[in-house]
N, C-alpha and C positions, 0 to 999 in steps of 0.2 A: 700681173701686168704692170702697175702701176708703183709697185715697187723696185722689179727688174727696171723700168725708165728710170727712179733716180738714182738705182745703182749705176747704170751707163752715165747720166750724165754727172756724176761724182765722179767716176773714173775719168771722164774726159776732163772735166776741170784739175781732175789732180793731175794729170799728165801735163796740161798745158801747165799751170802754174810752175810744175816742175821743171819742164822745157823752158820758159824764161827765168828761173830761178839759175840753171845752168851757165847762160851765157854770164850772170853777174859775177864779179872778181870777189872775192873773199873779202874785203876791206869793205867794197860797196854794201854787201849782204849785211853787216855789220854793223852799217852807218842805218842802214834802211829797219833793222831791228831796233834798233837804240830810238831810232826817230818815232817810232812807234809805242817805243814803252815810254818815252816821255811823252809823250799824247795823250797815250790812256791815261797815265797818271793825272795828269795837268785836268783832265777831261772829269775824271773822278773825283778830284781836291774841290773841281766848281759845281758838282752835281752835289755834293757833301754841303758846300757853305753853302751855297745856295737852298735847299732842304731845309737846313740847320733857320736860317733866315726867314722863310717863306713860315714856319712852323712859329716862329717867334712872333710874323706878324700876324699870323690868322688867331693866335690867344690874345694878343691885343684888341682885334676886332671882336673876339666875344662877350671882353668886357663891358664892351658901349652898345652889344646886340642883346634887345628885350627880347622875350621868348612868350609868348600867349597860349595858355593852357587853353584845349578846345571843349566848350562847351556841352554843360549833358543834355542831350535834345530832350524835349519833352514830349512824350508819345501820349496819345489820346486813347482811353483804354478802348475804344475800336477797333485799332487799327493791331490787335491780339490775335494771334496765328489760332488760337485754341479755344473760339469761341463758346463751346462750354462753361468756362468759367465765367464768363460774364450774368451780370444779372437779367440782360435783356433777352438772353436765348434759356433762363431757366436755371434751378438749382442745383447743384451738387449731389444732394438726396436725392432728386429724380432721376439720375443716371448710373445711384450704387445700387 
């Protein structure tokens, strides 16, 4: 169901695009291409430097960024899942 929908509506789009692509003169098609690929282009040269940039200053900010190792908690032998081994509930020996 849902994929016949956007087969229909890709056909309608491709029809209409083609329908005003028709009325355009050959020259204008031409100009309207060109204006396009230098856009992308232009479009991609500033996603690049810009990248290239944005990358250069986030290594500079690591230089001056301290980094703090996190600390080993200290557990209180209580708080042991396997109270077995503690001494307060009894020995080893008395459980082999």
């Amino acid at each position: 169901m849902v994929k016949k929908t956007f087969t229909n509506l890709r056909g309608s789009l491709d029809h209409k695009l083609r329908h005003a692509c028709e009325r355009l003169s050959k020259d204008t098609r031409i100009v309207i291409i060109v204006i396009f690929i230098i856009g992308g282009s232009i479009l991609s040269i500033y996603w690049t430097i810009s990248s290239i940039y944005n990358m250069g200053k986030k290594s500079a900010e690591k230089d001056f960024m301290e980094i703090k190792h996190i600390e080993r908690l200290k557990l209180q032998r209580k708080d042991n899942i396997n109270q077995y081994q503690l001494k307060e509930y009894g020995t080893k020996s008395e459980f082999e």
